[in-house]
TIFI-136453 format. One record per residue (C-alpha): residue in three letters; y, z, x. Coordinates in steps of 0.5 Angstrom, whole numbers, plus 500, padded with zeros to 3 digits. Each point is the difference from the previous one (the first is absolute). Example, Ala and Ser with C-alpha at 12.3 -4.5 7.8 and 13.67 -1.06 7.14 Angstrom:
<atoms>
> ala:491:516:525
> ser:507:498:502
</atoms>
This chain:
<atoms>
> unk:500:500:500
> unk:506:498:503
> unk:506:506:501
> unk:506:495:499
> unk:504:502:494
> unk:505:494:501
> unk:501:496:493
> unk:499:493:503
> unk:506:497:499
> unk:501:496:494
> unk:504:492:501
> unk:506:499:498
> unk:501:500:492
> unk:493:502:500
> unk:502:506:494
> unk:503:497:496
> unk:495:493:500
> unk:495:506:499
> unk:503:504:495
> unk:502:494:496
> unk:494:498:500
> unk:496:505:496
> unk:506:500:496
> unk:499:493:498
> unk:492:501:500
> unk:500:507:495
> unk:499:497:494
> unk:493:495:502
> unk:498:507:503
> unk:501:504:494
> unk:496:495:496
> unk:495:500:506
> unk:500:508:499
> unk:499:500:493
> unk:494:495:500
> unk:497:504:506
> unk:501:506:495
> unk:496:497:494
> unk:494:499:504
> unk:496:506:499
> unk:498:502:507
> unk:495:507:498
> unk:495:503:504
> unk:494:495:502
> unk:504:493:495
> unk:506:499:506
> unk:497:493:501
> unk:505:497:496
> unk:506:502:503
> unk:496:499:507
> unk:500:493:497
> unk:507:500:499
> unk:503:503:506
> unk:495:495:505
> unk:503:494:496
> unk:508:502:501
> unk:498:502:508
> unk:496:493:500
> unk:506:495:497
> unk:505:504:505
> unk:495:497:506
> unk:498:507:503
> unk:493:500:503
> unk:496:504:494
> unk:494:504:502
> unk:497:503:493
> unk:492:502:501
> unk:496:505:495
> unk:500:507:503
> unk:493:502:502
> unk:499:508:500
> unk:496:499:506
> unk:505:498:505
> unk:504:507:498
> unk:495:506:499
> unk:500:502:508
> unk:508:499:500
> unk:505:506:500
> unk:504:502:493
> unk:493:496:496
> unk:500:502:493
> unk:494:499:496
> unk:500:496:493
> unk:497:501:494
> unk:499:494:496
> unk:500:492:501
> unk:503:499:506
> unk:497:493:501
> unk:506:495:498
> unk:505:505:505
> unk:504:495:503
> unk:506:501:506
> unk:506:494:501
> unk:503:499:506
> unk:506:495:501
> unk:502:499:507
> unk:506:497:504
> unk:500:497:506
> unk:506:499:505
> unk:500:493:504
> unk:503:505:504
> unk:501:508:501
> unk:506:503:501
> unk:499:507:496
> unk:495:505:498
> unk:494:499:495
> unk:499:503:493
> unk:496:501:494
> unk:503:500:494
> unk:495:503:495
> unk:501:501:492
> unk:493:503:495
> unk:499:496:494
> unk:496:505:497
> unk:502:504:493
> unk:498:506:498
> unk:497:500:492
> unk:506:500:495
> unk:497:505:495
> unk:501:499:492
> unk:504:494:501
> unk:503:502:493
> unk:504:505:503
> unk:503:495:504
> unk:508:498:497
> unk:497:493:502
> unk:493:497:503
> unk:499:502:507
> unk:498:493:502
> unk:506:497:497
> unk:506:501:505
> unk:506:500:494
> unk:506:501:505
> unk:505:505:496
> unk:507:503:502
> unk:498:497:508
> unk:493:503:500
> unk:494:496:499
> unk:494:504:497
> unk:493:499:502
> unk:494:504:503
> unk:501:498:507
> unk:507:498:500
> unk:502:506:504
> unk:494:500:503
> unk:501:497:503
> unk:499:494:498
> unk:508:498:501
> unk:500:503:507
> unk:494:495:502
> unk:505:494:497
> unk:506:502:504
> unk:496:499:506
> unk:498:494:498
> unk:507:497:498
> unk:503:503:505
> unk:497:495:505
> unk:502:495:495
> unk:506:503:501
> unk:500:498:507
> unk:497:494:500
> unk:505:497:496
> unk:505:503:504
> unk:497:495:506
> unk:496:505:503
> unk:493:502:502
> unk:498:507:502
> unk:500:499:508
> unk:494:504:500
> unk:493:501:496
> unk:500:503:494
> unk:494:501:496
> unk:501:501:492
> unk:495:504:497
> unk:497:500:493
> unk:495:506:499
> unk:496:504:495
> unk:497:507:499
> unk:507:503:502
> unk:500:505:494
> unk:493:503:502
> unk:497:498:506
> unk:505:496:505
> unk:494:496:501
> unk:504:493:500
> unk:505:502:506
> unk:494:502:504
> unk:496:494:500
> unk:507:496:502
> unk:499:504:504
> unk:492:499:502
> unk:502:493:500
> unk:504:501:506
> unk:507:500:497
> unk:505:503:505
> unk:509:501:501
> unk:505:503:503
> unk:501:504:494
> unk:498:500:493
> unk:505:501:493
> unk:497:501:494
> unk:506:498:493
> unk:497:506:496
> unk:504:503:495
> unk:506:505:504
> unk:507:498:497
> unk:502:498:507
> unk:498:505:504
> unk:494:502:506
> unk:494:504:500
> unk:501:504:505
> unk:493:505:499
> unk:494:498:494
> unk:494:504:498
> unk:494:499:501
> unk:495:500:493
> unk:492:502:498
> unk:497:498:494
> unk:494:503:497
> unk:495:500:494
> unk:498:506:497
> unk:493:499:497
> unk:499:506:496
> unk:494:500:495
> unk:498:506:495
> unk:495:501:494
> unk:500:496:494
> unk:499:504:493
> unk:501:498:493
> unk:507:504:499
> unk:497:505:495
> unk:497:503:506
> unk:506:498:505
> unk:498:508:503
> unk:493:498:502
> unk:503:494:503
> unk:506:498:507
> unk:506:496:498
> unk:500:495:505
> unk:508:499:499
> unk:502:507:500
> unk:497:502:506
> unk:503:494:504
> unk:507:503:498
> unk:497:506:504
> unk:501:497:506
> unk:506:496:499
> unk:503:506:499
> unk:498:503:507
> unk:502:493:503
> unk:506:502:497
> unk:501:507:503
> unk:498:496:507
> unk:505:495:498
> unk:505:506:501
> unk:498:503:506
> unk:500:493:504
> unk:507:500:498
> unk:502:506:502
> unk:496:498:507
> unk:505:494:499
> unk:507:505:501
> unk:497:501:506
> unk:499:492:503
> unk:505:497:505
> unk:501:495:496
> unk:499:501:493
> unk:503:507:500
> unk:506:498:496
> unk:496:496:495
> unk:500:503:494
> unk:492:501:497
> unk:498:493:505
> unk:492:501:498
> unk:499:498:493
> unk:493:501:496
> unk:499:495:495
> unk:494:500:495
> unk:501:493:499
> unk:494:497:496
> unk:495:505:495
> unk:493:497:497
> unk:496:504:497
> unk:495:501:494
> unk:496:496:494
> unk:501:503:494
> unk:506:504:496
> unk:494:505:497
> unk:495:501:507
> unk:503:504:506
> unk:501:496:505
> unk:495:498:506
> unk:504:497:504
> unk:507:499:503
> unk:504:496:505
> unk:507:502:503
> unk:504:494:505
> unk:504:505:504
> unk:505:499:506
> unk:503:505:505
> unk:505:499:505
> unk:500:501:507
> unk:506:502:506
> unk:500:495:505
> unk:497:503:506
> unk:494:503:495
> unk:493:500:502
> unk:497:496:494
> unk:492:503:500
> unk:503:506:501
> unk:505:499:494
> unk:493:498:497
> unk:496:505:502
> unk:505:505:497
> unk:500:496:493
> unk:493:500:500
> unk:501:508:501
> unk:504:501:495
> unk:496:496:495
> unk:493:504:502
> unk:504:506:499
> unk:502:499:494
> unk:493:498:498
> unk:497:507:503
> unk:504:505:495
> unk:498:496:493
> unk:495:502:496
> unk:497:492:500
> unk:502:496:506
> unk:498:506:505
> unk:493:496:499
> unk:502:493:499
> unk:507:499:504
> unk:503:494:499
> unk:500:494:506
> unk:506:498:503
> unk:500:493:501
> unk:505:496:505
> unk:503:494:498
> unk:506:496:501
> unk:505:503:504
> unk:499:503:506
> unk:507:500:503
> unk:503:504:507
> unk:508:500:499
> unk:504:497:504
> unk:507:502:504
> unk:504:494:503
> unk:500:501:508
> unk:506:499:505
> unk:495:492:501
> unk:504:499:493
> unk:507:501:502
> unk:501:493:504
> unk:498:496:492
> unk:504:506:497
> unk:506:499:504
> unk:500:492:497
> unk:498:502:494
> unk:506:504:499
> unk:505:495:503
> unk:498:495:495
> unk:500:505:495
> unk:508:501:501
> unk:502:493:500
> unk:498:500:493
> unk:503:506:498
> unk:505:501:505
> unk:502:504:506
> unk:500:506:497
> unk:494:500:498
> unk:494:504:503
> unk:493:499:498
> unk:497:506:497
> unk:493:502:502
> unk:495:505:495
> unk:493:503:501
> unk:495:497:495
> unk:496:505:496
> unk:495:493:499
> unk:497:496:504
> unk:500:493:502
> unk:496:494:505
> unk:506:501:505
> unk:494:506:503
> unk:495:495:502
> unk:505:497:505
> unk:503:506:504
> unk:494:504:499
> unk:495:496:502
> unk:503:493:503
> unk:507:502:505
> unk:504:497:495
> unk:506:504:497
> unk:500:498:493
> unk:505:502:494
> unk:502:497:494
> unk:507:499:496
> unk:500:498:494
> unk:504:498:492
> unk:503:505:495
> unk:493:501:495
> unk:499:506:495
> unk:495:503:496
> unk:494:496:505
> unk:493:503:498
> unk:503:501:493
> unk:503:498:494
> unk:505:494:500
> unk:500:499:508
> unk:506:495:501
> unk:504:498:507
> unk:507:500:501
> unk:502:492:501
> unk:506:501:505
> unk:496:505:504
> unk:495:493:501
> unk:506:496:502
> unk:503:505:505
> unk:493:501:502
> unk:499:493:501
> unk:506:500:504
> unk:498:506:505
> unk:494:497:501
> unk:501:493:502
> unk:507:503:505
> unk:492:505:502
> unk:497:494:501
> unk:506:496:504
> unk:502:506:505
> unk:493:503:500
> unk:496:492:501
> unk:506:497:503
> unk:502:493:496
> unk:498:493:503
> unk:504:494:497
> unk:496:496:495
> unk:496:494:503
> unk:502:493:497
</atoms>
């Protein structure tokens, strides 16, 4: 990783030709986002929208790689999260660059098209894969994430071409899946062998950098009791009720990590960064028998730094001893099945500071001089972890305005995309270097 923190400098005019060339671009990229929008990329049903980010790299004239990832290449490899359902269309996408001739530093450019479930679509205010724009927001399950962020990078390099220019360096942009579960998508691009100076991920932000992110652990809780007929319900262990047992100590555990977490050199004053969620619950056959078994899809955050099988180790405890002291899963304890994520945190090293300092000085030529570029600890977790922790490459992400992501009426800030656009492409031209076009 190169240690020069010098924006290359632009030619002259370049800003302007930049900046008018996104603005002049906005209203295609917009109609661009909202078809991306309306194709619903779910867990395992992303081919459709793979097919459609591979065709618009393709009509740009970028060197596209997309192959079917095999769950076998990735086992043996460092942040592996195991998958739990058809994982046999899984595709990643990369489109890349290639200078004639380099004068800057290379880079990934890497946004997630993969959604979380929408919930009971009636109790959205529109269709969450119809992307109705209202008041300069347009709303959509992954419009913000991050579906509008992937879609600045993309224009943003529009933006350039059309300015006349060509990144002076390689530029690999990156289209994954399983972001939302696993991360498996970036990994294998980088099982592929797909490598940069430093990678930027457009996730949702409103403008400002990652400093500091959590890790996460997903698990099942696999609880099973003794059916009866619910007029002897006594004689009998209702499978549902015992697995709110154990939530309940996982959620006295919940508190003293965090208590732990007051003490952490980074998250110290972060309030409640570790976050239990009880995400997903199945159980039972039949309003009058008492229910046999029950299913419970949980989540628990970890601090950077955490040892994951000790974190494990310390979950399956809990569990264990919440089992021993009740009156029916002290013989029958429940199973703790690890699926998903299984994420350490990740904190920005000084390695970072070279594609910070570029990036900071692009973000002041949009919003101006006075203008400092505020930096946050997430309290979530993205793909950025696989390149600092595994790879050597400083990894963070910048992204668009969006509200309500995971829930109800998410929607993304349209002029967020745009200065975003902008910052990207000033990134791209200061971090890569410019090259006229060749006629």
């Amino acid at each position: 990783m190169t240690t020069d923190s010098t924006p290359l400098p632009l030619p002259d005019g370049a800003l302007e030709r930049i900046t008018k060339a996104v603005d002049a671009g906005f209203e295609a990229q917009v109609g661009f986002l909202a078809d991306f929008v309306a194709i619903p990329s779910l867990r395992f049903e992303e081919g459709a929208a793979q097919d459609f980010m591979a065709q618009a790299l393709r009509q740009r004239g970028y060197k596209v790689d997309d192959w079917t990832i095999r769950l076998e290449d990735l086992e043996h490899l460092p942040g592996f999260g195991p998958i739990h359902g058809d994982f046999s269309r899984a595709r990643s996408v990369v489109g890349s660059h290639h200078s004639a001739r380099t004068k800057g530093r290379s880079l990934i450019l890497q946004g997630h098209l993969d959604v979380v479930p929408t919930g009971p679509v009636e109790m959205w205010k529109y269709h969450p894969f119809d992307p109705v724009i209202e008041n300069g927001w347009m709303n959509g399950r992954g419009a913000g994430d991050m579906k509008a962020g992937t879609v600045a990078a993309l224009y943003a390099l529009d933006a350039l071409k059309a300015a006349g220019f060509e990144p002076a360096a390689t530029v690999h942009f990156q289209s994954v899946i399983e972001e939302e579960s696993t991360g498996l998508g970036a990994l294998s691009t980088l099982q592929r062998g797909y490598r940069a100076d430093v990678a930027v991920l457009p996730e949702p932000s409103s403008l400002t950098i990652n400093r500091a992110q959590v890790g996460a652990l997903w698990f099942r809780l696999r609880v099973r009791g003794k059916p009866v007929h619910v007029s002897v319900a006594g004689e009998g262990s209702n499978a549902i009720m015992a697995g709110y047992d154990i939530l309940a100590a996982l959620q006295e555990m919940e508190a003293e990590w965090n208590a732990r977490a007051a003490q952490d050199p980074v998250y110290h004053d972060v309030p409640h960064p570790l976050n239990f969620n009880a995400g997903k619950i199945e159980g039972g056959d039949w309003a009058s028998s008492v229910p046999a078994w029950c299913d419970i899809d949980c989540r628990m955050g970890v601090l950077p730094g955490q040892d994951l099988e000790a974190a494990k180790a310390e979950i399956e405890a809990r569990v264990s001893g919440a089992a021993r002291d009740h009156p029916f899963l002290s013989n029958n304890p429940p199973e703790v099945i690890w699926n998903g994520f299984q994420a350490e945190g990740y904190v920005l090293g000084p390695d970072a500071d070279p594609a910070l300092a570029v990036m900071r000085a692009a973000h002041a030529q949009v919003m101006g001089a006075g203008a400092q570029i505020a930096e946050h600890k997430m309290t979530a977790l993205t793909d950025t972890r696989f390149y600092g922790l595994y790879y050597d490459i400083p990894a963070f992400c910048i992204g668009p305005t969006a509200q309500n992501i995971h829930g109800f009426d998410e929607r993304v800030e349209l002029e967020s995309i745009r200065k975003l656009t902008v910052v990207l492409a000033l990134f791209i031209a200061q971090w890569c270097g410019l090259n006229p076009l060749r006629d």
